[in-house]
N, C-alpha and C positions, 0 to 999 in steps of 0.2 A: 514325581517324574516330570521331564520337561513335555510343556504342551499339556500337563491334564489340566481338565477344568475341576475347580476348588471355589466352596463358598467360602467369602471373606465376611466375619462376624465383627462389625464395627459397633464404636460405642453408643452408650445409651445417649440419646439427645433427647430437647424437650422443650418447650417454653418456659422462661424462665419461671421461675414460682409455682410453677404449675405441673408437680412432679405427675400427675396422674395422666399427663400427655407426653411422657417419657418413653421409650420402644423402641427397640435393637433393631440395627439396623442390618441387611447383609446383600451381600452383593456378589455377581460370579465373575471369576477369574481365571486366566490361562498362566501357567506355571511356565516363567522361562529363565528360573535359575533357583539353585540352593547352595547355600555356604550357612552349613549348620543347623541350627534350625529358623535359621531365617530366608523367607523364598521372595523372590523378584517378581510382582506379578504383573497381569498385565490385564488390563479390563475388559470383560467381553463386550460391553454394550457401548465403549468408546474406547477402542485401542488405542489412541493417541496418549491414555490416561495410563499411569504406570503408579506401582508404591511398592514397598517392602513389608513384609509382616510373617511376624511370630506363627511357628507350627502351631501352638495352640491356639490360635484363633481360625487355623482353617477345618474343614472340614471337606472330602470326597465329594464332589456332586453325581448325584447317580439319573440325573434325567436324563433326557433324549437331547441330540443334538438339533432333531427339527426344534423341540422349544426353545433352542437357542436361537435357531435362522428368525424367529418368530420376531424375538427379543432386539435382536438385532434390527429386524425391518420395520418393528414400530417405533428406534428411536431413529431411523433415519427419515422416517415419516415425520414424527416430531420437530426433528429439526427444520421439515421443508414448514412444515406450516409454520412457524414462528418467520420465518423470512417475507418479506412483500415483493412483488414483481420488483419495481422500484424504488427498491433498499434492500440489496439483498445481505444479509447477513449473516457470518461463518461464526456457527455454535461455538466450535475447541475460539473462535479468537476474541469472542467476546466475554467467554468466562476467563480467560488471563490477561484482559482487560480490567478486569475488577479490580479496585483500586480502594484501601480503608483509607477510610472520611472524605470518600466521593461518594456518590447516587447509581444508583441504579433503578430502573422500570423493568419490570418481571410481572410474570403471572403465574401461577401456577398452574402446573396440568390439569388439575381438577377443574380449573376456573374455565364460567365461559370465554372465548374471545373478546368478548365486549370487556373485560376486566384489565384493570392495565392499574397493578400496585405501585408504589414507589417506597424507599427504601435506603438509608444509609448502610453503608460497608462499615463494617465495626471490625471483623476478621478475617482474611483469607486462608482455610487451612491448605499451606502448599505440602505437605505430606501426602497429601491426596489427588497428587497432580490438580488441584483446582476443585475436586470432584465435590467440594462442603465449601459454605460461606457463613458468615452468620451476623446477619441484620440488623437496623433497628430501624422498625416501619412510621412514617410517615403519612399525614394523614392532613386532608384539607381544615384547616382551624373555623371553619362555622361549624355548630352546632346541627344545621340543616343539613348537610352536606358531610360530614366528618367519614360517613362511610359510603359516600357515592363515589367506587370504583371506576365506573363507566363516565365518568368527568374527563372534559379534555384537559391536557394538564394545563397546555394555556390559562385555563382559567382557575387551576388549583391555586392556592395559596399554604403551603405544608408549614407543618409545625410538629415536630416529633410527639410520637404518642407514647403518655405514657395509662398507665391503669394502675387502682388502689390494691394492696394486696389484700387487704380483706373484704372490698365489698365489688371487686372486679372492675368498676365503674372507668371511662375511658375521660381522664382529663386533659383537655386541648390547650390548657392555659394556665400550670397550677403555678403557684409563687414559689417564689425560690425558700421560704420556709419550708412547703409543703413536701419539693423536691428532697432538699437535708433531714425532712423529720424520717425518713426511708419507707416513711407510707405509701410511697409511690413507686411506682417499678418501671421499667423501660420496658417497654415492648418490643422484646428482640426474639428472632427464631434461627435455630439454625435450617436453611436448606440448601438440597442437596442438587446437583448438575440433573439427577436424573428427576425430580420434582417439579423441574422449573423451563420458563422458557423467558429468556433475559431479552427482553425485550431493546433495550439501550443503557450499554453500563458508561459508569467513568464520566458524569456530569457535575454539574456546580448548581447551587441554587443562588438564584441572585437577591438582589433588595427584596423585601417585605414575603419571603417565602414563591419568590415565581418562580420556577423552571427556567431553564434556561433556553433560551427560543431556539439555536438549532436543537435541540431535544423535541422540544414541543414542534417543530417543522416534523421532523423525522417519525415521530408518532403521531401525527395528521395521514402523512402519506402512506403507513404502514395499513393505520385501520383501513383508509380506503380501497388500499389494493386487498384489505381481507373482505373487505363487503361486497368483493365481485364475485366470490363464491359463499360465503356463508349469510344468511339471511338474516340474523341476528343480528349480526354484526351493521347489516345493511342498515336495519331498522334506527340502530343508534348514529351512526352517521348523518342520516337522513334529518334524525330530529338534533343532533347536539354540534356536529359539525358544518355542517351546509346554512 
């Protein structure tokens, strides 16, 4: 019926090679059409976000509407904190922003603030109004540094990462034998709109792995204006940026 809310049961995703980090994924949705058994829906947690799917993939949602209002308020929450006073930034226009074999800075929701990944576009699924991407992560090529997230990118130097399939091991520099012999894997993930807070998508990397300086401008000013409220944040500023 039009207007009920339906869970959407999407597919299994995962890191590549690494089925044991695979896990369905689902999501709640507003019914605003059917022709057959295929319904028109519309997303609760970003309505701007729309897709089609198969009766068999949905299922009744029988919760409450408050844990909806809930739903709803912590991703509007979400989106404010990913913006900086001075830069501010609209979630729906930077995820169709995204652009394969440009850059993007994300972090995820898990992560502290102080964390700021970087990341090639490999695919955008538009079936999903935007709502999935899927990456291939980037990582500063010293051995010291390879997983020092809280780096300003200014001073990153990236080089795509990849890792052995059998001993996991993360190599920043393998030879182009190492790459063909398929010992080696790309380190890509799919995530998802509701995972992530896209920090600045749609960049280029310039000579020798730098960032491209208005990126690196723009994610100077961003942490700063987070360091006026979180203390964390304060802390890394204080000692990597100033």
């Amino acid at each position: 019926m039009e207007g009920e809310i339906v869970m959407f049961y999407n597919r299994l995703v995962g890191s590549e090679g690494d089925p044991s980090k695979l896990r369905l994924r689902t999501y709640l949705y507003r019914v605003l059409s059917r022709e057959e058994d295929i319904y028109q829906l519309q997303s609760v947690q970003f309505p701007d976000s729309t897709r089609r799917a198969h009766v068999g993939q949905l299922i009744r949602f029988k919760g409450s509407m408050n844990a909806l209002d809930v739903e709803e308020a912590e991703a509007d929450a979400a989106a404010e904190a990913a913006a900086a006073d001075s830069v501010k930034t609209d979630e729906s226009k930077n995820w169709r922003a995204l652009d394969v074999g440009r850059f993007v800075a994300l972090r995820m929701k898990t992560d502290s603030k102080t964390v700021i990944r970087c990341a090639e576009v490999v695919s955008v699924d538009r079936r999903d109004s935007d709502n999935e991407v899927e990456v291939w992560y980037y990582l500063d090529r010293r051995e010291s540094s390879y997983n020092d997230f809280e780096m300003p990118l200014h001073e990153r130097r990236l080089v795509p990462e990849y890792y052995g399939s059998k001993d996991g091991m993360v190599y920043l520099a393998p030879s182009k034998k190492q790459i063909e012999s398929g010992e080696l894997l790309k380190r890509r993930l799919v995530v998802l709109r509701s995972e992530v807070d896209i920090l600045a998508p749609k960049w280029t990397l310039w000579s020798d792995g730098k960032v491209a300086m208005p990126t690196c401008i723009k994610m100077d000013k961003l942490m700063r204006s987070l360091a006026v409220h979180d203390s964390e944040v304060r802390k890394v500023v204080r000692k990597r940026y100033d």
